[in-house]
C-alpha positions as CSV (number, residue, x, y, z in Angstrom):
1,X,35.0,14.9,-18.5
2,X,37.7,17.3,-19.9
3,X,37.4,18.6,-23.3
4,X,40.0,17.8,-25.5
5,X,40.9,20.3,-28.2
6,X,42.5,17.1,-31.6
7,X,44.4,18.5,-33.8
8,X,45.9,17.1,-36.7
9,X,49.0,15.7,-34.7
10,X,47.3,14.8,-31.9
11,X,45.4,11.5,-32.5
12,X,43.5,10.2,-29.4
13,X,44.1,6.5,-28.4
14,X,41.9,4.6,-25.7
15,X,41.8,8.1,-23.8
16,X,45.6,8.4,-23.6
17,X,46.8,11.1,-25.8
18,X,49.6,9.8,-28.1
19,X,51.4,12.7,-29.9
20,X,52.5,12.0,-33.5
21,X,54.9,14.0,-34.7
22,X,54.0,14.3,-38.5
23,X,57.2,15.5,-41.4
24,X,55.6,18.0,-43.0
25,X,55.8,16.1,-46.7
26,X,53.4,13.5,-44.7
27,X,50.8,15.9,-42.9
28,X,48.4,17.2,-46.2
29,X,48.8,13.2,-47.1
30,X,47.2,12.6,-43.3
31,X,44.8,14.9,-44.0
32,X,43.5,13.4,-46.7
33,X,43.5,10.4,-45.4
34,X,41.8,11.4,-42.3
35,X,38.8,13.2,-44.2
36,X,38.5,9.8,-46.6
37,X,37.7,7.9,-43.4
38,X,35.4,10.4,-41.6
39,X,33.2,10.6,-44.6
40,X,33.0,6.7,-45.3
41,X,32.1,6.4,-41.3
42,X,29.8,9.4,-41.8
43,X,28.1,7.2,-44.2
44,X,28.0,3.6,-42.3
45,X,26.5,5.5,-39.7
46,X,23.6,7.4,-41.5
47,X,22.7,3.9,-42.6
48,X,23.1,2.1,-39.0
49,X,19.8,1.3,-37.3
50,X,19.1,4.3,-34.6
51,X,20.2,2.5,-31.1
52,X,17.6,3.5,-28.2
53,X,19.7,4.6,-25.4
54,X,17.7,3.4,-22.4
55,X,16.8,6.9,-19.7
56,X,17.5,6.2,-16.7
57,X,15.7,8.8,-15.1
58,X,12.6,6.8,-17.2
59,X,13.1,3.3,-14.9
60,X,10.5,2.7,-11.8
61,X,11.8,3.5,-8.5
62,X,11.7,1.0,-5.7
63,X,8.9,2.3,-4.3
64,X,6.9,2.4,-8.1
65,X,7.9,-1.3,-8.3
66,X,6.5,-2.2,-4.8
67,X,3.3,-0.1,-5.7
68,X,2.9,-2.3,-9.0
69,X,3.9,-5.7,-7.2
70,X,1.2,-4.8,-4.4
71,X,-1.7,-3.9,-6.8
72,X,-0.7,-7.6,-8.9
73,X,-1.9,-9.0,-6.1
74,X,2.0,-9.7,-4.3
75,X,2.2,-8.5,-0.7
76,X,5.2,-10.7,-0.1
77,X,7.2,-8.7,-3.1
78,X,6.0,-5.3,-2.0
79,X,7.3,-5.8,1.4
80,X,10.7,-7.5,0.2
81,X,11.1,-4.1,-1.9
82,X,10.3,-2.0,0.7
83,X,12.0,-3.8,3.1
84,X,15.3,-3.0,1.2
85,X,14.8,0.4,0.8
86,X,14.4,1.0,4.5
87,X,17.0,-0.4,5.0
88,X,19.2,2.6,3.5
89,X,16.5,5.1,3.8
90,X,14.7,4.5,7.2
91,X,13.0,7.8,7.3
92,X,11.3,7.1,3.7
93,X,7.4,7.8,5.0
94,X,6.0,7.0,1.4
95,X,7.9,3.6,1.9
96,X,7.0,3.3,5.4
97,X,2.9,3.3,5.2
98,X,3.1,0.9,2.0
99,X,5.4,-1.4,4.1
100,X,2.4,-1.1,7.1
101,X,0.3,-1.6,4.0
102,X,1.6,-4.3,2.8
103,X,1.7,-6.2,6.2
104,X,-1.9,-6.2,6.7
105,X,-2.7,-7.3,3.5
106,X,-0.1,-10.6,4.3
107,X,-2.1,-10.5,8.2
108,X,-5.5,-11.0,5.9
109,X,-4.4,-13.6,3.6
110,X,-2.5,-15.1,6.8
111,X,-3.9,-18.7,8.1
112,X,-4.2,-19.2,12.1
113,X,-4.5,-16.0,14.8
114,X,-0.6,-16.3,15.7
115,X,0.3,-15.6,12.2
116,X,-2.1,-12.6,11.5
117,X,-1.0,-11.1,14.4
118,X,2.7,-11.0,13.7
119,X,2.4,-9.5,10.4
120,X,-0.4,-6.9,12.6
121,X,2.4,-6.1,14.6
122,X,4.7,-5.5,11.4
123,X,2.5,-3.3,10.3
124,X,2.1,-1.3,13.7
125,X,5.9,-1.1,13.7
126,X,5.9,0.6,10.1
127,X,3.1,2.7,10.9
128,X,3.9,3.9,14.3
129,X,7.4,4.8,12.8
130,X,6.0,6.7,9.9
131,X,3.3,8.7,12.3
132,X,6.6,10.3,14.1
133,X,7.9,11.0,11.0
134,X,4.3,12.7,9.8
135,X,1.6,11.9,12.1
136,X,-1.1,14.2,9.6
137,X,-0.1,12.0,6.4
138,X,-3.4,10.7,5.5
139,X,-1.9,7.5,4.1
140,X,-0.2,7.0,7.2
141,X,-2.9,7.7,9.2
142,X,-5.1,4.7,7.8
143,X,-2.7,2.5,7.7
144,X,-2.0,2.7,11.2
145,X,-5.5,2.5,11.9
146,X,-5.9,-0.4,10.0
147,X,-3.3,-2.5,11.3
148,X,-4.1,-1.4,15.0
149,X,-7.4,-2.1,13.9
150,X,-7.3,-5.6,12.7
151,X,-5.2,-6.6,15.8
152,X,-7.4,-5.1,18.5
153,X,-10.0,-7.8,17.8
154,X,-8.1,-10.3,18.3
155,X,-5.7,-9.4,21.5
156,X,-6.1,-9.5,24.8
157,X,-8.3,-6.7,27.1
158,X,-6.0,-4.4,28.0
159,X,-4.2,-4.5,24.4
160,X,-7.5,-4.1,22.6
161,X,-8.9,-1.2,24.5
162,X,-5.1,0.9,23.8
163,X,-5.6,0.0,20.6
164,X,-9.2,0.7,19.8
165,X,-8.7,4.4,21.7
166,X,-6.2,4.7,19.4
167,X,-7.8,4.2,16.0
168,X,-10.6,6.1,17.3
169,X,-8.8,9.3,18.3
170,X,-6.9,8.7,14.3
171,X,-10.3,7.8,12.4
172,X,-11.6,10.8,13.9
173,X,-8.9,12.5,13.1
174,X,-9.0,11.5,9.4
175,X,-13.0,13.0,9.6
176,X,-12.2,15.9,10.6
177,X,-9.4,16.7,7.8
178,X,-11.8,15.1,4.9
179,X,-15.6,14.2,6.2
180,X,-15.7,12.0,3.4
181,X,-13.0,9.4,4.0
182,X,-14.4,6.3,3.7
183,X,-11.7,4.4,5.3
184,X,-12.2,6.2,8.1
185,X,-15.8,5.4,8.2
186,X,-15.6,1.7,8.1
187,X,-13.2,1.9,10.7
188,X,-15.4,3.8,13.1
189,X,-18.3,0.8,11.8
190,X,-15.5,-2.0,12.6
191,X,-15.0,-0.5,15.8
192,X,-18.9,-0.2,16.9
193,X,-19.7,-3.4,15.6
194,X,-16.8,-5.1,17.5
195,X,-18.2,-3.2,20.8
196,X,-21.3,-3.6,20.4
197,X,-21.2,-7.7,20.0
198,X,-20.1,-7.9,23.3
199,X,-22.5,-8.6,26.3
200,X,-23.5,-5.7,28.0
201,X,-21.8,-7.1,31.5
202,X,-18.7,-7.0,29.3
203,X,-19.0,-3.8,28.2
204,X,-20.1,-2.7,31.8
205,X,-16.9,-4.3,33.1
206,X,-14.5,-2.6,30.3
207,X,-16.0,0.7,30.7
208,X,-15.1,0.5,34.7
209,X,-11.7,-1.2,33.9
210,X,-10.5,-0.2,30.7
211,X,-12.5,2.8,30.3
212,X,-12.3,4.7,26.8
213,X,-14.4,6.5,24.1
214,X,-14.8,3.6,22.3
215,X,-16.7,1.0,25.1
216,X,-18.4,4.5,26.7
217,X,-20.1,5.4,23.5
218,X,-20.3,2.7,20.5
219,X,-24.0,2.3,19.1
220,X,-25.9,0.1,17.2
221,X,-26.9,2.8,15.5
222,X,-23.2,4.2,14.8
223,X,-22.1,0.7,13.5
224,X,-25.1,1.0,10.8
225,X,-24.0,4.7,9.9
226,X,-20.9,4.7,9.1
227,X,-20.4,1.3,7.3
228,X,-23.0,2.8,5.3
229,X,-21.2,5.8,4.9
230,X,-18.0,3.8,3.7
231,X,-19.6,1.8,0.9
232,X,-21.7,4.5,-0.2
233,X,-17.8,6.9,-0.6
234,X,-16.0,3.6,-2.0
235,X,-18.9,1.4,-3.4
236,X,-16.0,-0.8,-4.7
237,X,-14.5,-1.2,-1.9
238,X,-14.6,-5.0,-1.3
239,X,-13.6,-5.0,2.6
240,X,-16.1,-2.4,3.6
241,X,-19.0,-4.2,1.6
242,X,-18.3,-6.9,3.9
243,X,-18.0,-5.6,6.9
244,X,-21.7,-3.4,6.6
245,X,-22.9,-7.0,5.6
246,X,-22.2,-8.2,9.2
247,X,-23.2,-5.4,11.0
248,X,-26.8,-5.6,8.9
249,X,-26.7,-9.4,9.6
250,X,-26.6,-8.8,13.6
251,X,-29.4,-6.3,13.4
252,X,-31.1,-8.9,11.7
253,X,-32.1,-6.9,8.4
254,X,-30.8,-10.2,6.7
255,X,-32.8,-9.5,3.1
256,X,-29.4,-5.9,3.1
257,X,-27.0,-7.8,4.8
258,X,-27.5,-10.9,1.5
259,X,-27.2,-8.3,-0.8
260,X,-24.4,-6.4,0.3
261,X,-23.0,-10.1,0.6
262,X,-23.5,-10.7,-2.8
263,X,-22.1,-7.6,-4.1
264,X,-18.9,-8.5,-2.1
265,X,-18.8,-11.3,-4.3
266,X,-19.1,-9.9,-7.6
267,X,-16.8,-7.2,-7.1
268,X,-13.4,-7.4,-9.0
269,X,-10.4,-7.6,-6.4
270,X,-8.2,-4.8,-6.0
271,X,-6.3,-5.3,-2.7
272,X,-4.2,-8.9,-2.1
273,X,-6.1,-9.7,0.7
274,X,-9.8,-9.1,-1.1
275,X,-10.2,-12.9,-2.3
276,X,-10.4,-13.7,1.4
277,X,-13.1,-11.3,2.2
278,X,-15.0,-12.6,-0.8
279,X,-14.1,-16.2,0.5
280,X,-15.6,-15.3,3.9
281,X,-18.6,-13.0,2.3
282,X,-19.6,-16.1,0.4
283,X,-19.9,-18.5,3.5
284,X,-21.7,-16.0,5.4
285,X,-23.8,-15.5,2.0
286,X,-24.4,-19.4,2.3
287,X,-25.4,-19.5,5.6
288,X,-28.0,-16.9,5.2
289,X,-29.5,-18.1,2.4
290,X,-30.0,-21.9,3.8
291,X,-30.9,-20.3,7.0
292,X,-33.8,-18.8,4.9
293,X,-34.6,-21.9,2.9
294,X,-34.8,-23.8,6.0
């Protein structure tokens, strides 16, 4: 805006300047005048109440208020933020792995395979876009894991084994940047435990067919490490909890798998879809325990 130098002639007037030419007998009498006024407003405004002028640098940004809608337990809001924001700003990575983030969390809470797998392959679309953009991101990586992950066990051969090579060569990828990364970890346990349920003529038959790290070497014995692994780096971590309850379950050390069972259960939800893994833990919990009564 440009600075206007008022004089006592010049009198400004809803930003159009109107020039008053003032006879000289008049001008000390304007003055006066003028001076009367500024000191009586001088005065109203000392006793005004102070008026907060809201910062606008201070607001959330879109991506703050998907963060908060996510962690309230409101996938569908997160991703309608995002949604709009990558819309302008495609190439947004942080918006990008919360969107693939948010999509698996709506595939969890989802009812019926056809359903889970569409918001899977939302998520796969997010995250394969934001690993072009950044493919070392840690955030990106696990989200692409996890929602290649979660659809790999439940599409067909030749789409499962892709996708399981795939979050193998990224989970391993995550372990060798951070050793510790417990996402990574139950991953790894998801995807031993998944193999290793199959008969061994199926996993005989992918191996020759498919072939793959993941059907040549998944263990028992893996499945059991790194689940532990997870919940002992994120104890909290309701997902992981359950998911080293089933593998302990299948090995039969049923006394572990009730107690990480119940411990699934009594932890507070943090992500949207966690209530459904404690809904699931509980039935399993059920089972197990009348199975013992019995």
């Amino acid at each position: 805006m440009r600075t206007r130098t008022i004089r006592s002639s010049l009198i400004p007037l809803a930003w159009i300047d109107v020039r008053v030419f003032l006879r000289p007998a008049f001008q000390s009498r304007v003055c006066i005048m003028m001076a009367f006024v500024a000191c009586e407003c001088t005065a109203v405004l000392a006793q005004a109440t102070p008026i907060t002028v809201f910062d606008l640098t201070a607001s959330p940004s879109v991506v703050q208020r998907a963060d908060r809608a996510y962690w309230e337990g409101d996938a569908t809001e997160s991703l309608r933020l995002l949604g709009g924001l990558l819309a302008n700003t495609p190439d947004d990575i942080d918006a990008r792995w919360r969107a693939a983030r948010a999509s698996v969390a709506l595939g969890v809470i989802a009812n019926g395979d056809e359903l889970e797998n569409r918001w899977y392959r939302h998520g796969i679309a997010h995250s394969d876009r934001a690993l072009l953009l950044d493919s070392l991101n840690a955030d990106v990586l696990r989200w692409a894991v996890a929602s290649k992950g979660k659809l790999a066990v439940q599409t067909g051969p030749r789409e499962t084994a892709d996708l399981a090579q795939e979050v193998w060569t990224m989970a391993h990828d995550l372990l060798r940047a951070d050793p510790d990364d417990g996402f990574a970890h139950h991953a790894l346990g998801i995807l031993h435990y998944e193999v290793m349920k199959m008969s061994r003529f199926k996993r005989m038959l992918g191996r020759l067919f498919l072939g793959g790290d993941v059907l040549a070497q998944a263990t028992w014995g893996d499945a059991v490490y790194h689940h532990e692994r997870a919940v002992a780096i994120e104890p909290n971590a309701i997902a992981f909890r359950f998911g080293f309850a089933q593998t302990l379950a299948r090995r039969d050390r049923v006394p572990e798998a009730i107690d990480q069972f119940r411990k699934a259960t009594s932890l507070p939800p943090v992500h949207p879809g966690d209530p459904d893994y404690q809904a699931r833990a509980q039935r399993s919990l059920d089972r197990l325990v009348a199975e013992g009564s019995g």
